[in-house]
Backbone as CSV, one residue per row, in Angstrom:
resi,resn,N_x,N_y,N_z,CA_x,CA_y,CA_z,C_x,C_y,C_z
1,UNK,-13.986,46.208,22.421,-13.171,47.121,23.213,-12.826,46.469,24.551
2,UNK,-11.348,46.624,24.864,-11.040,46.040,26.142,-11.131,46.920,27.230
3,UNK,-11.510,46.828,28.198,-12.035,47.328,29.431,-10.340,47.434,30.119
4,UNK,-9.908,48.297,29.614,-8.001,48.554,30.799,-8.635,49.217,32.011
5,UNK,-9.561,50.134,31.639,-9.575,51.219,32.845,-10.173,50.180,34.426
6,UNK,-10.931,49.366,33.772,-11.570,48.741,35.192,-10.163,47.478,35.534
7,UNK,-9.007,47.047,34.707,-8.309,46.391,34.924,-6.908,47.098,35.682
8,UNK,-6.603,48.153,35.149,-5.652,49.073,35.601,-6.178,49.041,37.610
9,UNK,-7.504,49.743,37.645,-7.890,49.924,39.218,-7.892,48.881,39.204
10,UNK,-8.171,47.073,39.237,-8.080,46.318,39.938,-6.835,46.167,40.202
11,UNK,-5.731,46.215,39.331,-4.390,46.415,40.017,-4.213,47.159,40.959
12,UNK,-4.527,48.336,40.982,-3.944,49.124,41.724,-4.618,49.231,43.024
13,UNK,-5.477,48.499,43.091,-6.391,48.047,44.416,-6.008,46.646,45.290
14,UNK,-5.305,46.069,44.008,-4.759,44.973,44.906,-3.238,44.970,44.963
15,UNK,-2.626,46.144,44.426,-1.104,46.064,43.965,-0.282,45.893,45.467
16,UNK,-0.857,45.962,46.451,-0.130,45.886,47.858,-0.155,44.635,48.061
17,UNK,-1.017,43.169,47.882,-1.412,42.269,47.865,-0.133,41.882,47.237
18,UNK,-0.280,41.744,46.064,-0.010,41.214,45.089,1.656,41.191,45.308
19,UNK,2.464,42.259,45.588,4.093,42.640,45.859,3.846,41.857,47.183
20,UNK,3.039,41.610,48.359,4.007,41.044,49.204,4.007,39.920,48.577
21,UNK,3.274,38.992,47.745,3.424,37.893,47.484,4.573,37.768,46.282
22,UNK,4.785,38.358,45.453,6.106,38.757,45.324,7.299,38.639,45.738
23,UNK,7.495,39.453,46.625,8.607,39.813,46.948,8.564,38.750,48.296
24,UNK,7.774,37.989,48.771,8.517,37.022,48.956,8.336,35.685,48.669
25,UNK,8.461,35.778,47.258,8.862,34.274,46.542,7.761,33.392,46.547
26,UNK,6.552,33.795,46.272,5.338,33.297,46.809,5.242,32.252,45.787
27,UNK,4.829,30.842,45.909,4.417,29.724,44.654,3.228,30.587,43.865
28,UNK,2.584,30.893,45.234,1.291,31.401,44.297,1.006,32.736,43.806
29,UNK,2.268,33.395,44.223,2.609,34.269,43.143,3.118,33.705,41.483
30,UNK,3.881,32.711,41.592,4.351,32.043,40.369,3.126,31.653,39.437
31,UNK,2.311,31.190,40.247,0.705,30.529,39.698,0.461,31.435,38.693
32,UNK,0.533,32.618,39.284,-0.495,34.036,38.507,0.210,34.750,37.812
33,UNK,2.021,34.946,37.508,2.739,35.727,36.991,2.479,35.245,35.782
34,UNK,2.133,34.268,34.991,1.804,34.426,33.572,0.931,35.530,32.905
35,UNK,0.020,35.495,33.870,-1.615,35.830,33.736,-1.331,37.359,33.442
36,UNK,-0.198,37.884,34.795,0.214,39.184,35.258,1.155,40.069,33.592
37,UNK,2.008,38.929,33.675,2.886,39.410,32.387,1.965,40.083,30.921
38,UNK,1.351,38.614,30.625,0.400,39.096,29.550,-0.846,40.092,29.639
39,UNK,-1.246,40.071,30.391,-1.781,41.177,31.025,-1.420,42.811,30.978
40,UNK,-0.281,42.943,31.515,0.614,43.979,31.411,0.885,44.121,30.184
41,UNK,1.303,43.595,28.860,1.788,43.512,27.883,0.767,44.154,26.751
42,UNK,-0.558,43.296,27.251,-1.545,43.802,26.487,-2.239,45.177,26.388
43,UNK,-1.476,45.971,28.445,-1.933,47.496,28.613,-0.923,48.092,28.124
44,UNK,0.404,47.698,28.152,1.252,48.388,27.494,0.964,48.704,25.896
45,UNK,0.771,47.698,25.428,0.172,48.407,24.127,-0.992,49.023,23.828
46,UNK,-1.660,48.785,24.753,-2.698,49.595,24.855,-2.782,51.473,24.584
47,UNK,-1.433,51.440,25.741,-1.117,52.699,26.247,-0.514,53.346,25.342
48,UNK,0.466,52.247,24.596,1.237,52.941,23.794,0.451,53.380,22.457
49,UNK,-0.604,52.814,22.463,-2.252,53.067,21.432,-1.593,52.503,19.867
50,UNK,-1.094,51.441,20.390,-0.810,50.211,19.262,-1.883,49.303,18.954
51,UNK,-2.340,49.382,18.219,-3.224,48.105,17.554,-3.340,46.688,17.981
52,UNK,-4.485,46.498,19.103,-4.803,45.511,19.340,-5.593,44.403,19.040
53,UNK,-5.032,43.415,18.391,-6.000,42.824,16.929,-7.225,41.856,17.995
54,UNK,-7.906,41.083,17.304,-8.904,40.581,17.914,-8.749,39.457,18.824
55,UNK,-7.505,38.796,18.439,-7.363,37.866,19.222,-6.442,37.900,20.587
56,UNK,-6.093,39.218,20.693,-5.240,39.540,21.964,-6.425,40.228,23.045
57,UNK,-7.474,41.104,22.071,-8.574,41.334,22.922,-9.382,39.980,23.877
58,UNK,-9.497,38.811,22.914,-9.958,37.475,23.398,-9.445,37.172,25.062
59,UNK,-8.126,37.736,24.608,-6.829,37.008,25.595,-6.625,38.011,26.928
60,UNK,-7.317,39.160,26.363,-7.270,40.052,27.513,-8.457,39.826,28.330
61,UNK,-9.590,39.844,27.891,-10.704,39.514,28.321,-11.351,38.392,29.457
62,UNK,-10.429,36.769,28.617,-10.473,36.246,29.648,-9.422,35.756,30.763
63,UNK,-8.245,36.357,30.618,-7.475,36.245,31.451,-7.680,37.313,32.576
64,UNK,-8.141,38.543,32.366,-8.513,39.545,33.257,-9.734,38.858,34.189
65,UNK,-10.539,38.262,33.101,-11.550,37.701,34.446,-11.099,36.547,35.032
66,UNK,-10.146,35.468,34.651,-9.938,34.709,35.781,-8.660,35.124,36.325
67,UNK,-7.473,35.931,35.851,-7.060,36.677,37.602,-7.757,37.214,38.385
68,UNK,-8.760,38.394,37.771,-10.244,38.409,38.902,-10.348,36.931,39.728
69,UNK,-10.945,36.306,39.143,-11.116,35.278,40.060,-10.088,33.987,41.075
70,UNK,-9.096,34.445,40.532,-8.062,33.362,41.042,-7.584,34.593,42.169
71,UNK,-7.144,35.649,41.681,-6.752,36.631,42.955,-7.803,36.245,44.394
72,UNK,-9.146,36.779,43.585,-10.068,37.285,45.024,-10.256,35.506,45.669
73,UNK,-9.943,34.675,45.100,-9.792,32.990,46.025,-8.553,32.909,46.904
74,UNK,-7.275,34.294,46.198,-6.450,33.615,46.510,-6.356,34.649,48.123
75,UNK,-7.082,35.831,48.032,-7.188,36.578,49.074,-7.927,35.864,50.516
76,UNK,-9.091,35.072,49.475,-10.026,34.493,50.836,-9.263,33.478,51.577
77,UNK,-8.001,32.998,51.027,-7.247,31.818,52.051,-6.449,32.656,52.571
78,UNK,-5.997,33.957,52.127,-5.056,34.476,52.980,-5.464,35.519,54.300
79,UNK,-7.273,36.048,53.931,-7.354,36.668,54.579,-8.431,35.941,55.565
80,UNK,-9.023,34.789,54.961,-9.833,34.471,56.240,-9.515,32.499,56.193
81,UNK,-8.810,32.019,56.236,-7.807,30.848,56.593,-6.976,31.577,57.272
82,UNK,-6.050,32.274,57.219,-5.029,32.154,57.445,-4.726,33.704,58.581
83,UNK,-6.010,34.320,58.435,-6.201,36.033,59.013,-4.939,36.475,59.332
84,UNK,-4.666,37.034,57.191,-3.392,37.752,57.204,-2.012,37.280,57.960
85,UNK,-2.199,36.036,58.011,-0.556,35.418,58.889,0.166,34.743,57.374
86,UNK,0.846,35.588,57.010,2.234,35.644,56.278,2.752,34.261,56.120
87,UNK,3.325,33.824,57.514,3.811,32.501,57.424,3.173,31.608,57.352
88,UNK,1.805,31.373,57.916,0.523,30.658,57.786,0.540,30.192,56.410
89,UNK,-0.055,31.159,55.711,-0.109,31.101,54.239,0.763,30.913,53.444
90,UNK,2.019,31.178,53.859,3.412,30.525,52.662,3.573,28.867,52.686
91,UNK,3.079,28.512,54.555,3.501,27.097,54.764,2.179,26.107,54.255
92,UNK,1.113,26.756,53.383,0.393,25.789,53.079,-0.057,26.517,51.409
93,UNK,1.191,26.935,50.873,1.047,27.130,49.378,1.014,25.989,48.604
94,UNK,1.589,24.828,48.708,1.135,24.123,47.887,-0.022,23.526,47.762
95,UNK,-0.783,23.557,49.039,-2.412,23.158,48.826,-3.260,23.608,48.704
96,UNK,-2.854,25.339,48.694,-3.711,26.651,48.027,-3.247,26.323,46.538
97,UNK,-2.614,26.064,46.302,-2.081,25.985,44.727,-2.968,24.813,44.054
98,UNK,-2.422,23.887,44.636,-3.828,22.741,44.166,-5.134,22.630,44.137
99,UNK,-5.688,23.783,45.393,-6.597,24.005,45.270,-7.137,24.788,44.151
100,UNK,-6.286,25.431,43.436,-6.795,26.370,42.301,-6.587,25.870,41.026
101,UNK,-5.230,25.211,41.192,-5.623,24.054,40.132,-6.381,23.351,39.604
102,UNK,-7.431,23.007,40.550,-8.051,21.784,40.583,-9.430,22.972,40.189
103,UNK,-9.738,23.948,40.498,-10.927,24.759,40.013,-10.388,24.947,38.748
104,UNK,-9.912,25.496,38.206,-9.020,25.956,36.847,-9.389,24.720,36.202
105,UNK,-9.500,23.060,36.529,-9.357,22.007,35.779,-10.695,21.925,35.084
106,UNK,-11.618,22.149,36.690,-12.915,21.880,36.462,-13.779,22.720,35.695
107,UNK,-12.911,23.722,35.305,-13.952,24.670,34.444,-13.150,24.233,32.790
108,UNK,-12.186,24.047,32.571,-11.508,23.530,31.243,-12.495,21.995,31.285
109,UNK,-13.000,21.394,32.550,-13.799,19.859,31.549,-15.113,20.486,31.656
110,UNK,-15.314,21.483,32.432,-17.049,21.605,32.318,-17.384,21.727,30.765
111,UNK,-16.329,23.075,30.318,-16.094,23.777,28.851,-16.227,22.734,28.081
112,UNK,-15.111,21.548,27.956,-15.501,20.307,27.163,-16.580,19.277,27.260
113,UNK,-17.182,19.603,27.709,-18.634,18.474,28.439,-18.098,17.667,28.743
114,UNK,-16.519,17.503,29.894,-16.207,15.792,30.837,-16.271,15.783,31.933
115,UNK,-16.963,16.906,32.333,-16.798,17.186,33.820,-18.282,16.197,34.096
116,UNK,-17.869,14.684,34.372,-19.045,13.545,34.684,-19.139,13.877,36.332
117,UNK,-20.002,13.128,36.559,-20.757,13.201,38.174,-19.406,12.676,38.518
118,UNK,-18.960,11.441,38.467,-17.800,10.963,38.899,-16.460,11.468,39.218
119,UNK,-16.380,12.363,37.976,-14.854,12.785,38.491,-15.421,14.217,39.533
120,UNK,-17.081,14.852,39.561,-17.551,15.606,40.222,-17.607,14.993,41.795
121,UNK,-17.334,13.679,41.785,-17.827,13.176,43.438,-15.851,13.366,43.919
122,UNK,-15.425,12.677,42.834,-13.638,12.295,42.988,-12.686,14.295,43.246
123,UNK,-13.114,15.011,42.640,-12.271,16.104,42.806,-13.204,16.620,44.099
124,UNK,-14.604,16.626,44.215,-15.011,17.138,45.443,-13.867,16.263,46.618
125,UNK,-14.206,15.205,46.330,-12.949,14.489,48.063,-11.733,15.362,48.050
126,UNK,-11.220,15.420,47.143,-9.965,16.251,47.222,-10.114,17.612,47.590
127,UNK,-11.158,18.730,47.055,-11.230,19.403,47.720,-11.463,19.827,49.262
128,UNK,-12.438,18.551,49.299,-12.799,18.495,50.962,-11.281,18.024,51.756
129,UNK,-10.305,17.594,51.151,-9.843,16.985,51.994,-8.340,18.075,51.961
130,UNK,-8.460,18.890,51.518,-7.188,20.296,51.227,-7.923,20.935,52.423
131,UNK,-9.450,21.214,52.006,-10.266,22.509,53.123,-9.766,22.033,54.661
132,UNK,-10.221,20.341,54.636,-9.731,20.050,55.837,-8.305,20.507,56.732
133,UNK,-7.247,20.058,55.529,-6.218,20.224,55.831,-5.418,21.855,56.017
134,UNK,-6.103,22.503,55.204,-6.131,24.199,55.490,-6.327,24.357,56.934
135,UNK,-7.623,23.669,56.853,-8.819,24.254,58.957,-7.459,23.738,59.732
136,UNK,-6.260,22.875,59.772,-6.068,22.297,60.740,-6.364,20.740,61.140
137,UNK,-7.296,20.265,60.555,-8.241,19.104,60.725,-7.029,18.140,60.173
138,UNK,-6.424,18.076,59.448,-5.520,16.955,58.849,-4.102,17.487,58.777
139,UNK,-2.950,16.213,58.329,-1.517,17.170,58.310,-1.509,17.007,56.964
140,UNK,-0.717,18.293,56.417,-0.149,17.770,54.758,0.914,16.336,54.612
141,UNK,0.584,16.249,53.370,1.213,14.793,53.443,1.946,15.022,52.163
142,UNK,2.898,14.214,51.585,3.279,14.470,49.913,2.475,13.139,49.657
143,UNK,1.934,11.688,50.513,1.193,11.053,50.075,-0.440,11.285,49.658
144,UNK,-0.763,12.291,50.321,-1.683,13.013,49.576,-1.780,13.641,48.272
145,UNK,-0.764,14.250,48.348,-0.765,14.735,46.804,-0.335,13.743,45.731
146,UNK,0.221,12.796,45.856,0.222,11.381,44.946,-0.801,11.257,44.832
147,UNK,-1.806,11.095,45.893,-3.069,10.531,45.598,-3.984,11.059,44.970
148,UNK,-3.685,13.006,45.320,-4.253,13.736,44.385,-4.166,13.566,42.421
149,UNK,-2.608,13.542,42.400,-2.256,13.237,40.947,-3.019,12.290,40.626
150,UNK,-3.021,10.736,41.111,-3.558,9.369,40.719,-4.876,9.443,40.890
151,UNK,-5.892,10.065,41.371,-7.224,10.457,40.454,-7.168,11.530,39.617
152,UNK,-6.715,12.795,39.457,-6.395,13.826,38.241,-6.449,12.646,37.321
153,UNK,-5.016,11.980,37.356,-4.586,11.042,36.405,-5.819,10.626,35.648
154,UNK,-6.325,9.639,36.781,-7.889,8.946,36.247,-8.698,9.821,35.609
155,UNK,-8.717,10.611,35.423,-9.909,11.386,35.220,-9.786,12.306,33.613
156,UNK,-8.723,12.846,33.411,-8.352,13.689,33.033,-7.490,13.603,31.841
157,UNK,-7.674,13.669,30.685,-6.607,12.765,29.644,-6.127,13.674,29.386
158,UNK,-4.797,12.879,28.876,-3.170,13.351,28.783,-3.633,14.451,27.695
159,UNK,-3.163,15.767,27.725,-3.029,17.298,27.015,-4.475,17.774,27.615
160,UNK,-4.741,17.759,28.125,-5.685,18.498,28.666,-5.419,19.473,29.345
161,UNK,-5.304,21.101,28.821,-4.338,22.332,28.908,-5.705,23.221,30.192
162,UNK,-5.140,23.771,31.242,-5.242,24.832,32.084,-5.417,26.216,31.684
163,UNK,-6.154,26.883,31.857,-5.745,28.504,31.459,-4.723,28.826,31.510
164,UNK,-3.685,28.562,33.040,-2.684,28.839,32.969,-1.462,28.076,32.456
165,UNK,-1.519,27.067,32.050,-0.724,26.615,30.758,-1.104,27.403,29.910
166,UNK,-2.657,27.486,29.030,-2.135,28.399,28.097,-1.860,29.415,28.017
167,UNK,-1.512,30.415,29.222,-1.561,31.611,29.387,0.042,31.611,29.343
168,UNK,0.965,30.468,29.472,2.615,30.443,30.106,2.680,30.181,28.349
169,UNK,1.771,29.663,27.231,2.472,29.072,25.898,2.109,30.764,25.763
170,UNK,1.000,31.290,25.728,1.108,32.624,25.153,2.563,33.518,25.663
171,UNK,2.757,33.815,26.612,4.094,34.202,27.268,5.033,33.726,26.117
172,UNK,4.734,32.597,26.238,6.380,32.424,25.481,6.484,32.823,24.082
173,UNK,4.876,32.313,23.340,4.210,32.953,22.190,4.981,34.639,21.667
174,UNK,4.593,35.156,22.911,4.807,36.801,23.033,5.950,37.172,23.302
175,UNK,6.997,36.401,23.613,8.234,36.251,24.324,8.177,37.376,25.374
176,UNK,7.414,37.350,26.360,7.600,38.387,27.236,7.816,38.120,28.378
């Protein structure tokens, strides 16, 4: 049984959140609108008390818990980085974005047993070095994020799928 009722109130607890990032064009709104769509799709039938076979329950289950978790990360940069400054937080979406990327990665190699000490010492620098650049401590660079790709690269072999990749093939899966 899928749990809508505790998913419905987390929407509607964060649904103010969630529209300003929205409505204005947020990347990291884009991040999460897969998650959001299928999500929705799965309460809609819910509601409509259509038959939800086992493998959409799968899909509800864990996509509900990591928008749980990608939301409430994505709140802590907006509400204590950035303390609720709007523009703050739009002008450093792409390294909130990478930053969640890069968690999202590390739990897809933990899952496969590749998450080695190594690429554990190599994605920690990168994280440390976004946090930095969040605090103020560093400027964004686009040569940073090359550099980010070119260890990913190293690390990480080619098809190695994201939740939210597979959450954008289900979308399309679902055509919704």
């Amino acid at each position: 049984m899928i749990n809508i009722q505790d998913y419905k109130a987390y929407m509607k607890g964060n649904y103010n959140f969630i529209e300003l990032l929205r409505e204005n064009n947020s990347l990291v709104y884009d991040r999460i609108r897969d998650l959001i769509k299928v999500l929705g799709y799965i309460e809609f039938q819910y509601d409509q008390n259509k038959p939800i076979d086992e493998e959409l329950k799968v899909i509800f289950e864990v996509g509900f818990s990591f928008f749980h978790e990608q939301l409430e990360e994505i709140k802590i940069y907006y509400n204590t980085y950035f303390k609720r400054d709007l523009s703050k937080f739009l002008q450093h979406e792409l390294l909130i974005n990478y930053a969640l990327y890069l968690s999202d990665l590390i739990e897809v190699l933990k899952e496969k047993n590749m998450y080695k000490e190594e690429i554990r010492v190599a994605f920690g620098e990168i994280l440390e070095d976004i946090e930095k650049t969040l605090r103020g401590e560093k400027k964004e660079t686009i040569k940073a994020f090359n550099r980010y790709n070119e260890i990913i690269e190293t690390f990480v072999p080619v098809g190695t799928l994201t939740t939210l990749e597979i959450f954008a093939m289900i979308v399309e899966e679902l055509q919704i």
